[in-house]
C-alpha positions in Angstrom: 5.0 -37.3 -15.9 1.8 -36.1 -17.8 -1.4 -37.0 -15.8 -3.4 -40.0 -16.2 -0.3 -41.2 -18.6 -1.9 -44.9 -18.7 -4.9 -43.4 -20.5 -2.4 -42.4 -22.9 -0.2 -44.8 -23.3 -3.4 -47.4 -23.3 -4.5 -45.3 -25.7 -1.7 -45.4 -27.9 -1.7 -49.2 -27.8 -5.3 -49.5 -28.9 -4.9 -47.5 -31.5 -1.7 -49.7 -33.3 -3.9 -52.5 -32.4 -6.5 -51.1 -34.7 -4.4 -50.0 -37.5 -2.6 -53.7 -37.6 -5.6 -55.5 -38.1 -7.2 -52.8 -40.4 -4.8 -50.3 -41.8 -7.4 -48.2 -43.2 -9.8 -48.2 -40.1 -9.3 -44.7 -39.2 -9.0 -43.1 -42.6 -12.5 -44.8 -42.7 -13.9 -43.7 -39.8 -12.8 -39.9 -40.3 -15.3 -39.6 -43.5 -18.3 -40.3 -41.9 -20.1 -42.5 -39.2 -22.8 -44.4 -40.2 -24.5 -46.1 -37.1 -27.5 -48.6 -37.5 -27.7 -48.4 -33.6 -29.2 -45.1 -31.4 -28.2 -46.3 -27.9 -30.3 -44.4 -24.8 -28.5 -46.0 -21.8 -27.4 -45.2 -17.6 -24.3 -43.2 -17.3 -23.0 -46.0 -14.9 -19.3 -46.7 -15.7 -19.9 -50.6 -15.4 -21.9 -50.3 -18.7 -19.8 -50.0 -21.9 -22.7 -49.3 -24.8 -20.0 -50.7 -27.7 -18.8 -53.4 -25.4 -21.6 -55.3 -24.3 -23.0 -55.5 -28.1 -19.5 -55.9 -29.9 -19.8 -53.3 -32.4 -16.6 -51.2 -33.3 -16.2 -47.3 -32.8 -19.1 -45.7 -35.4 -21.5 -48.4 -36.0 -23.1 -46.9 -32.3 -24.8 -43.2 -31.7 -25.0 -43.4 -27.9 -26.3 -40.8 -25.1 -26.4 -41.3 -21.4 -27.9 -40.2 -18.3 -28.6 -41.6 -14.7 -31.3 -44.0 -15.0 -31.8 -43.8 -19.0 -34.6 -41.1 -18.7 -36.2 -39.5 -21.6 -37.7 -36.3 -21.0 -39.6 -34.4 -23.6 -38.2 -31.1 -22.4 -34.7 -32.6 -22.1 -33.5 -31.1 -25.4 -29.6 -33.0 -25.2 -31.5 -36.3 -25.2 -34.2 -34.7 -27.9 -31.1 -33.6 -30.0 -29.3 -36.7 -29.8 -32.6 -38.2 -31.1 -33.1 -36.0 -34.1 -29.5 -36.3 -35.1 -29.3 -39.6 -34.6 -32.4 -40.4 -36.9 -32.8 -37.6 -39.6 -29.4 -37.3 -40.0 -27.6 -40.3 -39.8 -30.4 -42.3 -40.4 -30.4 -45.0 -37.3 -32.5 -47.7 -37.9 -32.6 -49.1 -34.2 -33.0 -46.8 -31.1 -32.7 -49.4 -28.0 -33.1 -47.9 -24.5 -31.0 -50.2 -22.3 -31.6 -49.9 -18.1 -29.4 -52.4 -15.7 -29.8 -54.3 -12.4 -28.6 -53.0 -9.7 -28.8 -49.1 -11.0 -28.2 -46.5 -8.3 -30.4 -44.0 -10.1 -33.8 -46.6 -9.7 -32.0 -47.7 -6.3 -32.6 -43.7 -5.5 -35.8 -43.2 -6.8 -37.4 -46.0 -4.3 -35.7 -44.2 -1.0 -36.8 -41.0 0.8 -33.5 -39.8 1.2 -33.1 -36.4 0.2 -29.2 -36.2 -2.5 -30.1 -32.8 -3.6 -30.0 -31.4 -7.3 -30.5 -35.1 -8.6 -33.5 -35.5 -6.9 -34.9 -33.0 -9.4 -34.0 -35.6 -12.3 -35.1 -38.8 -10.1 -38.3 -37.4 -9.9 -38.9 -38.7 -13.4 -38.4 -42.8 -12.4 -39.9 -41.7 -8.8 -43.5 -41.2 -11.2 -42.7 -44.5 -12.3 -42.5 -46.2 -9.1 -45.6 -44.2 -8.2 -47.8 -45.4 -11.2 -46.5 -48.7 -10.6 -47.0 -48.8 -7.0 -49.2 -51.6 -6.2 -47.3 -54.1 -8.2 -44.0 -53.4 -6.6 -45.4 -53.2 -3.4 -46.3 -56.7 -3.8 -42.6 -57.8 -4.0 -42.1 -58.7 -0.8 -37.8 -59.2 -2.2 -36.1 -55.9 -1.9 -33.7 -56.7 -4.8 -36.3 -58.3 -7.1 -38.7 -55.1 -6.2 -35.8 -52.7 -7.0 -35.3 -55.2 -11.0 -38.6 -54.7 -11.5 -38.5 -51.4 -11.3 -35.6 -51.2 -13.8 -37.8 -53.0 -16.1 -41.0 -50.9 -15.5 -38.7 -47.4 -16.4 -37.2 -49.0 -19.3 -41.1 -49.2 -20.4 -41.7 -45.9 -19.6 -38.7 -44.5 -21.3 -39.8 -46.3 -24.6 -43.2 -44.9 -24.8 -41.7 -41.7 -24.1 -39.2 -42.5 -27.1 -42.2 -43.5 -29.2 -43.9 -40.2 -28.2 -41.4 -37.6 -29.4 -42.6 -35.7 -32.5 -38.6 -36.8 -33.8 -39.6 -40.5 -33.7 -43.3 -39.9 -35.1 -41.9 -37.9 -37.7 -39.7 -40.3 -39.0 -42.6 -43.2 -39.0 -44.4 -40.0 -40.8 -41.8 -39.7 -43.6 -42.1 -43.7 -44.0 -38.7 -44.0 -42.5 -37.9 -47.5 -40.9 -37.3 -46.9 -37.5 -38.1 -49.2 -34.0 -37.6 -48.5 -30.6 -36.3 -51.6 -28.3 -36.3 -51.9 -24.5 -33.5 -54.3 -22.9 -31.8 -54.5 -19.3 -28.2 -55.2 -19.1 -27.1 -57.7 -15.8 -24.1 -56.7 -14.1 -24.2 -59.7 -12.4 -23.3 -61.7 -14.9 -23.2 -59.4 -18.5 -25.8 -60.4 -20.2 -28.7 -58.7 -21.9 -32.2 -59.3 -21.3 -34.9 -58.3 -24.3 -37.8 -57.2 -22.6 -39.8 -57.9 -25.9 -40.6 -54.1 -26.4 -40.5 -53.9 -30.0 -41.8 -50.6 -31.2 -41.8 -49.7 -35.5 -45.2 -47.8 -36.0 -47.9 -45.2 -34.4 -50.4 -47.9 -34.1 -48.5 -49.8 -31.6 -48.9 -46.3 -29.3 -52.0 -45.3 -27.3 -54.2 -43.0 -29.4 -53.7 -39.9 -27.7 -50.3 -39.7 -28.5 -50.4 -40.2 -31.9 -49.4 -37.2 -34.9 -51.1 -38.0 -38.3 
């Protein structure tokens, strides 16, 4: 028996699913993708970018990483980005965090985990900026939330800073960047009311005329 067979034949079964309630889904799909979503999100498996939002393969442009970190030197994410707005013309980039996310969970411990700790360093700056007000949670759990939230901030502004983004604002293309948390408590979104769509909503300093 082939490995992983289920994979197949679940495969298989999703795909004459599709083709029965729209026979043309695929021909469709094959010609282009034309995504109003950009989707910066954890690479946890409990968190299903096309799922949680009900949108169908191709209306979604997603990339991943532990903890939903955007680096400006981190040129998959930056090409992603660029793609993903000057191409196919996205008019929504949301950067989604979650409860409960090992990555932040990390970032808050001392304990040493080796190559990763070179990429938790980014939310560890974070937590460090942030440092009085989580201190201040005396709850554990609600400390660790809020510093899902606070990198979610972070990794919009960092969004909003990348010559990609300012570009397109530049060219007078519509583009705004969103920050939400996902629960995996109970599968629900929370907006965090980080609405991003021009320069002027970013500190001076980072601005490109």
């Amino acid at each position: 028996m082939k490995a992983l067979q289920g994979c197949f034949d679940a495969n298989r079964q999703w795909s004459a699913g599709m083709r029965e309630r729209d026979p043309a889904f695929f021909e469709r799909l094959a010609r282009a993708q034309t995504p109003e979503l950009l989707w910066i999100g954890c690479s946890d498996s409990r968190l299903p970018p096309d799922q949680v939002v009900g949108r169908l393969p191709g209306e979604i442009f997603v990339h991943r990483n532990v903890g939903n970190v955007v680096v400006h030197t981190d040129l998959n994410c930056l090409s992603v980005l660029q793609y993903g707005i000057a191409v196919l013309r996205a008019r929504h980039v949301i950067v989604c965090g979650h409860y409960g996310c090992g990555g932040v969970r990390a970032a808050m411990s001392s304990q040493p985990l080796g190559l990763i700790d070179n990429w938790l360093r980014h939310i560890r700056d974070v937590y460090a900026a942030n440092r009085r007000e989580l201190d201040a949670v005396a709850d554990p759990g609600a400390r660790e939330n809020r510093l899902c939230e606070l990198n979610v901030a972070a990794q919009v502004a960092n969004v909003c800073h990348t010559t990609i983004v300012q570009d397109a604002w530049r060219r007078g293309q519509a583009l705004t960047v969103h920050g939400w948390v996902y629960a995996l408590a109970d599968g629900l979104l929370r907006d965090l009311d980080l609405v991003v769509e021009s320069p002027d909503q970013i500190p001076e300093a980072y601005r490109m005329r």
